[in-house]
Structures are given as structure tokens and as C-alpha cells.
C-alpha positions as MATLAB code, in Angstrom:
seq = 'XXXXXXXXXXXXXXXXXXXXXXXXXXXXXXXXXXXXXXXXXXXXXXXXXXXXXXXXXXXXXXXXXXXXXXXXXXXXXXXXXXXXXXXXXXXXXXXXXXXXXXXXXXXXXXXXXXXXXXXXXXXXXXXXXXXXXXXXXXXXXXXXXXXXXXXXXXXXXXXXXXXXXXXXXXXXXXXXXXXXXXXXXXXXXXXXXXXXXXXXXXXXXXXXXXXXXXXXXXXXXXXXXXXXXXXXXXXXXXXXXXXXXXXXXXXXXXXXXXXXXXXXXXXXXXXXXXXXXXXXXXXXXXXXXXXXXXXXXXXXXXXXXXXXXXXXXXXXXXXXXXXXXXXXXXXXXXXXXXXXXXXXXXXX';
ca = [
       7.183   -6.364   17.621;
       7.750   -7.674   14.096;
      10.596  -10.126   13.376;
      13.589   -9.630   12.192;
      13.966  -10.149    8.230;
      17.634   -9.782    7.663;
      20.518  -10.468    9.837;
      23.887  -10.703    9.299;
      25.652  -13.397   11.672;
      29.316  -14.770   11.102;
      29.868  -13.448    7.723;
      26.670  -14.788    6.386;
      22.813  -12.863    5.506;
      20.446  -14.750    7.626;
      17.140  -14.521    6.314;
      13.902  -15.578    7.107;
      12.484  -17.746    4.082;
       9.217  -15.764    3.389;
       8.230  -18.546    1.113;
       6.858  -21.242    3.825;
       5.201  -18.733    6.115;
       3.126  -18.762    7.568;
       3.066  -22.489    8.640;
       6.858  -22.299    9.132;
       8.807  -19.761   10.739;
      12.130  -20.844    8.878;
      15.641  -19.208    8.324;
      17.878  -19.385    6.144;
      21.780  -18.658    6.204;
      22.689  -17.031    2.274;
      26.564  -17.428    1.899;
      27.210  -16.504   -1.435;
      26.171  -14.323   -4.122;
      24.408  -16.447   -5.927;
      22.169  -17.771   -3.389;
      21.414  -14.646   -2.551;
      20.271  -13.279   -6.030;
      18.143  -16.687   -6.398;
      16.340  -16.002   -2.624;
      15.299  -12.461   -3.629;
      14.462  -13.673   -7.290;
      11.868  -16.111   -6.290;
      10.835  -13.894   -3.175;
      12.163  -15.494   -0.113;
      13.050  -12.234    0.747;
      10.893   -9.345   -0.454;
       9.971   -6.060   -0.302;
      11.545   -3.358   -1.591;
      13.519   -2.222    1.420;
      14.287   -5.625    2.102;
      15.855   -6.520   -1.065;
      17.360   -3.408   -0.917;
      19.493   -4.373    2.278;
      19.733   -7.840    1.294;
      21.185   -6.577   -1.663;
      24.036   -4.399   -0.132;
      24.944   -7.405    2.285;
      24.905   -9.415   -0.766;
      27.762   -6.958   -1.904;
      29.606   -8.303    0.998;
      28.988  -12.051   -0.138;
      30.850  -11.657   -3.146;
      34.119  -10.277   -1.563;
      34.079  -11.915    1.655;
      36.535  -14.780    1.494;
      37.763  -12.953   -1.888;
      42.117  -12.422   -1.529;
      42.759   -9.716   -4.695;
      46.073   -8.820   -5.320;
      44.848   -5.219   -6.236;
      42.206   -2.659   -6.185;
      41.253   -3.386   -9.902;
      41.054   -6.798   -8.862;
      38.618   -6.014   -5.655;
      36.864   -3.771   -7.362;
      35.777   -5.885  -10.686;
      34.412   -8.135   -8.082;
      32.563   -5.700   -6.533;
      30.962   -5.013   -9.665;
      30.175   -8.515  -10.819;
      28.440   -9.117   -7.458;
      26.028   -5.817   -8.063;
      25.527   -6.770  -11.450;
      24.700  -10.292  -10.698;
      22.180   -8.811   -7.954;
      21.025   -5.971   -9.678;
      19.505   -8.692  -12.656;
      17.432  -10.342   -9.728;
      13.992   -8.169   -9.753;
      14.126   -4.893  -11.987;
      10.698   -2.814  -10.365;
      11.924   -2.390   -7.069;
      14.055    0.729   -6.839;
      15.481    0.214   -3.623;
      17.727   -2.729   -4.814;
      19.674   -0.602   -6.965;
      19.959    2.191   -4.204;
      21.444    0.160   -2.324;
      23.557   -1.407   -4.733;
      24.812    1.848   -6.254;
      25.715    3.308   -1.968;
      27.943    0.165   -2.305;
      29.833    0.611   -5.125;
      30.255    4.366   -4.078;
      31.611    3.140   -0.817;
      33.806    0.671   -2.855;
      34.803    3.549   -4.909;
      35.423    6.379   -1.933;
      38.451    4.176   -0.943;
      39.990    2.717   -3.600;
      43.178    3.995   -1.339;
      42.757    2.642    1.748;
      44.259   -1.201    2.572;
      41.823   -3.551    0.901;
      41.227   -4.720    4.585;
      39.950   -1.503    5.305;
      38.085   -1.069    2.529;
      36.159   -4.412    2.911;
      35.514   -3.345    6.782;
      34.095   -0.061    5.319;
      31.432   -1.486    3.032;
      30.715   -4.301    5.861;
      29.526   -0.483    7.813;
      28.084    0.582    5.224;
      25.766   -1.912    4.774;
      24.664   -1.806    8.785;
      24.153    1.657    7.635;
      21.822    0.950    5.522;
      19.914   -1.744    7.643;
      19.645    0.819   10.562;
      18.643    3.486    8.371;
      16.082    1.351    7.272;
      15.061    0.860   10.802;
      14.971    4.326   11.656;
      13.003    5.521    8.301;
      10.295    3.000    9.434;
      10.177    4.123   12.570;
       9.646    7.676   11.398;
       7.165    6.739    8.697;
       5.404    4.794   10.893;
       4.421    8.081   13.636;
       3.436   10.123   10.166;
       1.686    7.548    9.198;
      -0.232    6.999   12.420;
      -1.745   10.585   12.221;
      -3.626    9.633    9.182;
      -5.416    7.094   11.480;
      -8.335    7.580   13.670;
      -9.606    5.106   16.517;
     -12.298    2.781   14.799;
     -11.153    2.785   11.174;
     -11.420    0.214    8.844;
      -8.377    0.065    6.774;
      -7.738   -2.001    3.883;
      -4.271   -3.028    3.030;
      -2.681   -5.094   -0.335;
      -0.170   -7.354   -0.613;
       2.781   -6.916    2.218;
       3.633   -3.735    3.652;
       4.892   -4.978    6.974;
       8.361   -5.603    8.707;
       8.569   -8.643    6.557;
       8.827   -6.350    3.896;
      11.863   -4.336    5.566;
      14.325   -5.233    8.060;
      11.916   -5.253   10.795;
       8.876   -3.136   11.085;
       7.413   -2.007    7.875;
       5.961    1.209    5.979;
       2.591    0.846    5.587;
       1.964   -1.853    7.966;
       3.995    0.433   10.554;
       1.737    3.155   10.426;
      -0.989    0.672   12.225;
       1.461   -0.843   14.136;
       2.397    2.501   15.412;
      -1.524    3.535   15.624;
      -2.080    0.299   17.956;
       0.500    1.215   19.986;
      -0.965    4.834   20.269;
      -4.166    2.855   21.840;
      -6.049    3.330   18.823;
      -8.492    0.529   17.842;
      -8.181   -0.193   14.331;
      -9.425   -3.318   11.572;
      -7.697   -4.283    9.152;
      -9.127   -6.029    5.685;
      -6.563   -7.988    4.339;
      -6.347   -8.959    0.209;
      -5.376  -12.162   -0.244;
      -2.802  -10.766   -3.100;
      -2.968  -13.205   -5.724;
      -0.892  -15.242   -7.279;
       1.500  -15.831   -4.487;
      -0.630  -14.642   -1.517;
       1.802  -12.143   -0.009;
      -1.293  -11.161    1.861;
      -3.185  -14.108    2.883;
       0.262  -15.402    3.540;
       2.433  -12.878    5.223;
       0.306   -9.609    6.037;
      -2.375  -11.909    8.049;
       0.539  -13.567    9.923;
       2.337  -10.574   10.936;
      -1.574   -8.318   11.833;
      -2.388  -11.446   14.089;
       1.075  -11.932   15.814;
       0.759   -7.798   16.714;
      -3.229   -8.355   18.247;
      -4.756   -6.297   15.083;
      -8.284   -7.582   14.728;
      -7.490   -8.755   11.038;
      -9.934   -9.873    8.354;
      -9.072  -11.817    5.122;
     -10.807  -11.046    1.861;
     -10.325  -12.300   -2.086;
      -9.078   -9.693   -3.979;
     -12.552   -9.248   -5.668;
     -14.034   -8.280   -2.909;
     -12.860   -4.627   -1.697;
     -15.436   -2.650   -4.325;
     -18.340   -4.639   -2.303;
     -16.709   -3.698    1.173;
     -15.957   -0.435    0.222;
     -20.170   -0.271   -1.387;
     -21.684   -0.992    2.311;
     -19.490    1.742    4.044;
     -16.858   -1.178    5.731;
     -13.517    0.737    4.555;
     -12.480    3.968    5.614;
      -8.811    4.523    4.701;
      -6.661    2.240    1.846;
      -2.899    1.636    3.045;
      -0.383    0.328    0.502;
       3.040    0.052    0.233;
       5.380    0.702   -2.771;
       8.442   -0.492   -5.406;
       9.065    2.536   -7.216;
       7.567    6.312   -7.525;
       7.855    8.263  -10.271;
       8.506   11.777  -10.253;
       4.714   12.552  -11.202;
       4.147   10.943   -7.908;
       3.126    7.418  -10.047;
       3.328    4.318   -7.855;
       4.322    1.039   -8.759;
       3.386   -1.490   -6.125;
       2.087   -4.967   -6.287;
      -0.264   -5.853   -9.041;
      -3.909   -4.897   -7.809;
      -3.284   -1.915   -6.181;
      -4.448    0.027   -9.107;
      -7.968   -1.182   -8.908;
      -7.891   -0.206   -4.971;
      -6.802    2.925   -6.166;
      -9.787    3.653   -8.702;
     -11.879    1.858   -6.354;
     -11.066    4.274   -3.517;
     -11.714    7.606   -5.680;
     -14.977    6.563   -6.724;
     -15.880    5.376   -3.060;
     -14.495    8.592   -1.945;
     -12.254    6.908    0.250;
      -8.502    8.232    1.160;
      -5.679    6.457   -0.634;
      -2.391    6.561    1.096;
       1.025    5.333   -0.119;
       3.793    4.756    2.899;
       7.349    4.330    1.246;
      10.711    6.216    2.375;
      12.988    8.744    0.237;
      14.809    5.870   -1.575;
      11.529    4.414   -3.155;
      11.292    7.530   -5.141;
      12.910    7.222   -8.901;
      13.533   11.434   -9.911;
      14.963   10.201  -13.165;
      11.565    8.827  -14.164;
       8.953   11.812  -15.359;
       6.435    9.311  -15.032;
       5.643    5.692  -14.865;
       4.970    4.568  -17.468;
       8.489    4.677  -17.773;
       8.827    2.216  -14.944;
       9.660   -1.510  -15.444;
       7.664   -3.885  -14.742;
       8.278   -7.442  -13.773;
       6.892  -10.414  -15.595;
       7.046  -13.399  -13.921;
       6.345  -17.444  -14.610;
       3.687  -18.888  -15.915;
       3.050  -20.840  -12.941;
       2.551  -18.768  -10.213;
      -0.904  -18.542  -12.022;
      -1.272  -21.745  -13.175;
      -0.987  -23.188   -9.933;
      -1.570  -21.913   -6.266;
       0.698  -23.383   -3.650;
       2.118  -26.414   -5.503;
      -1.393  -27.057   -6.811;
      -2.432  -26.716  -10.844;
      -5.761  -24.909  -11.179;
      -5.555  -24.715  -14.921;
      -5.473  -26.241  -17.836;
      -1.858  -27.311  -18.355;
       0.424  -24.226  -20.963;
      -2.225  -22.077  -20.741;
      -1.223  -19.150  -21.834;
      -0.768  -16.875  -18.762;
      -0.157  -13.093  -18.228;
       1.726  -12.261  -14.977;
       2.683   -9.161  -14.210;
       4.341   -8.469  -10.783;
       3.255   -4.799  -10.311;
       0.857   -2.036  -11.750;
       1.026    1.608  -12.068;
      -1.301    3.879   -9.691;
      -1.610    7.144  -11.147;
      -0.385   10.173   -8.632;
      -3.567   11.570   -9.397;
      -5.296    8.726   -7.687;
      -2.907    9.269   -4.372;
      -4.770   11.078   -1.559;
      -1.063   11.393    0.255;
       2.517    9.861    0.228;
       3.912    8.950    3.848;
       7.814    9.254    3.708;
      10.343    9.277    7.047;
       9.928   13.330    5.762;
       6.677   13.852    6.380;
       3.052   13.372    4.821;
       2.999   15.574    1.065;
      -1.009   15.841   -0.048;
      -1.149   16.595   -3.659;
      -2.089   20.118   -4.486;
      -5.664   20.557   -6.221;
      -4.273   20.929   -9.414;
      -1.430   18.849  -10.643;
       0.384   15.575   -9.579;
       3.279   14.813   -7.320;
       5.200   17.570   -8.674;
       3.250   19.309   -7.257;
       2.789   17.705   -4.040;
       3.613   19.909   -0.750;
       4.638   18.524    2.789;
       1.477   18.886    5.526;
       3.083   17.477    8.305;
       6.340   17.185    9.741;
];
């Protein structure tokens, strides 16, 4: 079974710092709000429903050893916490879910004792972190009728329960297909700059008995040439309500890759990945991050020093390039003509 990511333990987030796996299995205890804006910024914890929950503990954080005299007082800082988190990563959809169920909680009982009120958002985040658990859960047996005995799946970047609180969307669909007794291999990208894959996706596939395979990014048109991949799995940060997907940079070439290959293309993400107020994504933000993480690969410069360096975090997959979205709902198939829109549930 998958790790836990996030824990809370004596008013503290205790997190797993995804940054030195997978030499070191190492946690970390996040006590303020600061440190915990600074782990998600520079990824120790990751994934959208991850940062989503670390976010709403987070919330907590910032009001835990907090005395106000007054609502107004408790509630402004509430909101500086959120906003302080909320400036941390700006694809991933699920932070601000999250965020926004905490000041709504904050907000249902501006009444009550500020005691009470504090104990109320402390249950609502668990809320949210067993949610989380359940939605994968759920996912994860949808996702596991997609999957045959003796496929060949490729997966990109980190789908797994590093990626939630503990079991993953599109890594839970094959842990739930192993389970099943299906036999399944997995081709792992490597997920460059920072190696989510290499890094975390190999680490968590081995520690579950999936026969695993690592690959460089630049090599899933040649598998997918000789017949080696039958089924793409992915994960994802934000979907539009075209049924676009933002998800880690490189999953649009799997994407194009996979329709001309004829091979299916499945997206696993729950309910709160999904943006309605976005018609499309092209209207989604994208994340650019430093220079370096390009520059250099583990500590280690591979370039020529200030070179100039494009680094985007995440891409946009076209819905019309999804074969199927995998929520806790259900699987939804696009419809011949049209996008997400016009997606319908198959299976319940």
C-alpha cells in the first residue's frame, strides 16, 4: 500500500519531503504557514490533491497558536494564510478548492466561540483528506476496468499516492488492477526537468511489485512504433470545461502520440480537478518555473551557465485528444462529435 503523504500529528502537517526520494524516505514536520507555502512551492509536496490538502491544513497553521480578540480579527487571518498559500503554484486547481472549502467553513460560523470555530475547520480539513482517500479509492475500481491482464501502460510524471494523501488517481487504477490479479507493465517517463517519474513513479511501481520500466521522455513514439504500449495513463492539474487537461509538461506529446498510434488516452482526476469557469484551456495558467531546474539536473549544471531557458511546468492536452476521463463518478467517453461538453458517463 502506498505511503502516507500528509499527516497531521500534534498540531503540525507532517509531510514526506518528495524532494530526496527516492534515496531517502524523509519527513518533514511544517509548523507554520510559511513553511508550508515554500514546501509546496518548490514541490516537496506535490500533486494536485496533495497540495490541495496540504493547503487546507495549512489554513490551520496560520490560526493555530493565533489568540484574536474577535471574529474580524480571526477571520483576516484566515484570509492572509489562504492568500499567502494560494500564491504558492497557480495551475493546480485543487489548491484553491481547498482553500476556498476553508474560508467557507471559516465563514459558516462566524457565530460560534472562536474555539469552536477553529475545531470546525481542524474537521474540515480531515474532511477533505478522507475525501481524498475515498475519491481515490473510487477512481481507482473505474479506472481498473479500463485495464486488461497483459497491458502495457505508459504513465508521465506522478500520478500515484505520492501525489494524494495516499493512493493516487492514475497510478490507483493499476494499483487497483494488480490487486484484481491482473498482470500489467508499466513504462515509466523519466519527466524531465525534475524527474517526478524517474524519481517518484518508479519508487512507488517497485515498492507495489509492478514490473516497471524506465524510459527518457523521447522515447514513447518509438515504444509506441513496435506495438510495446497499449493504454496511456496520466494524471491531471486542471480541466477545462471543453474537457482540456493541464497536466505536467509532456503529456501533450503522449497525447498526439497516442492518436496517431491509435492508442487509448485516459485522464484519472476527481470532481475537484475540473475548473467549470474555464470554457477552455487556453484560459488556464500555466506555471513558469526557474531557470535551473533546466540548467542543471540534480544539483548538477548541464549547460552553459544564463542560458536562456524556457520552463514551463504544465501543457495543455486538447479534450479532443482524451479517449476518456476517470473521476470517483464514473468513466465519461467523449461523444463522436464534440469535446468534453459533450462527454457522457459509460460506467458507473
Amino acid at each position: 500500500m502506498p505511503v502516507n503523504t500528509i499527516r497531521w500529528v500534534n498540531g503540525k502537517v507532517r509531510i514526506i519531503d518528495q524532494t530526496r526520494l527516492p534515496h531517502k524516505l524523509i519527513y518533514r514536520d511544517i509548523k507554520d504557514v510559511q513553511s508550508m507555502r515554500e514546501a509546496i512551492k518548490k514541490l516537496r509536496v506535490r500533486g494536485a490533491p496533495a497540495i490541495g490538502v496540504a493547503g487546507a491544513f495549512g489554513v490551520l497553521l496560520g490560526i493555530k497558536n493565533e489568540r484574536p480578540k474577535n471574529y474580524r480579527e480571526f477571520k483576516k487571518k484566515i484570509d492572509s494564510a489562504i492568500k499567502s498559500l494560494a500564491s504558492s503554484r497557480p495551475t493546480a486547481v485543487n489548491l484553491f478548492w481547498a482553500l476556498e472549502r476553508m474560508r467557507r467553513c471559516a465563514e459558516g460560523n462566524a457565530k460560534r466561540p472562536l474555539t469552536q470555530a477553529k475545531k470546525l475547520l481542524l474537521e474540515e480539513a480531515f474532511s477533505i483528506m478522507k475525501e481524498d482517500r475515498d475519491i481515490c479509492r473510487r477512481m481507482a475500481s473505474f479506472g481498473a476496468k479500463l485495464i486488461k491482464s497483459g497491458d502495457r501502460i505508459l504513465t508521465h510524471c506522478n500520478a500515484g499516492g505520492l501525489a494524494t494523501v495516499d493512493y493516487g488517481t492514475a497510478l490507483g487504477a493499476l494499483f487497483k488492477a494488480k490487486k484484481e490479479g491482473k498482470r500489467i507493465k508499466v513504462f515509466v517517463d523519466e519527466t524531465r526537468p525534475l524527474l517526478q517519474g524517474a524519481r517518484l513513479t518508479t519508487w512507488e511501481l517497485k515498492r507495489e511489485g509492478i514490473d516497471v520500466t524506465l524510459i527518457c521522455d523521447n522515447m514513447a513514439a518509438s515504444l509506441m512504433e513496435k506495438g510495446l504500449i497499449d493504454k496511456v495513463f496520466v494524471g491531471a492539474d486542471r480541466i477545462a470545461r471543453n474537457g482540456d487537461v493541464a497536466n505536467k509538461i509532456g503529456t501533450y506529446n503522449l497525447a498526439v502520440l497516442a492518436r496517431y498510434h491509435k492508442i487509448p488516452f485516459y485522464v484519472v482526476a476527481p470532481e475537484s480537478t475540473f475548473d467549470f469557469r474555464l470554457s477552455s484551456g487556453k484560459k488556464i495558467p500555466i506555471e513558469q518555473r526557474g531557470e535551473d531546474e533546466v540548467r542543471e539536473i540534480l544539483g548538477k549544471k548541464i549547460a552553459p551557465k544564463n542560458i536562456k531557458v524556457y520552463n514551463p511546468a504544465f501543457d495543455i492536452t486538447p479534450g479532443r485528444l482524451v479517449t476518456a476521463i476517470v473521476t470517483e463518478k464514473g468513466i465519461f467517453r467523449r461523444r463522436r462529435k464534440g469535446t468534453f461538453s459533450d462527454f457522457h458517463i459509460c460506467t458507473r
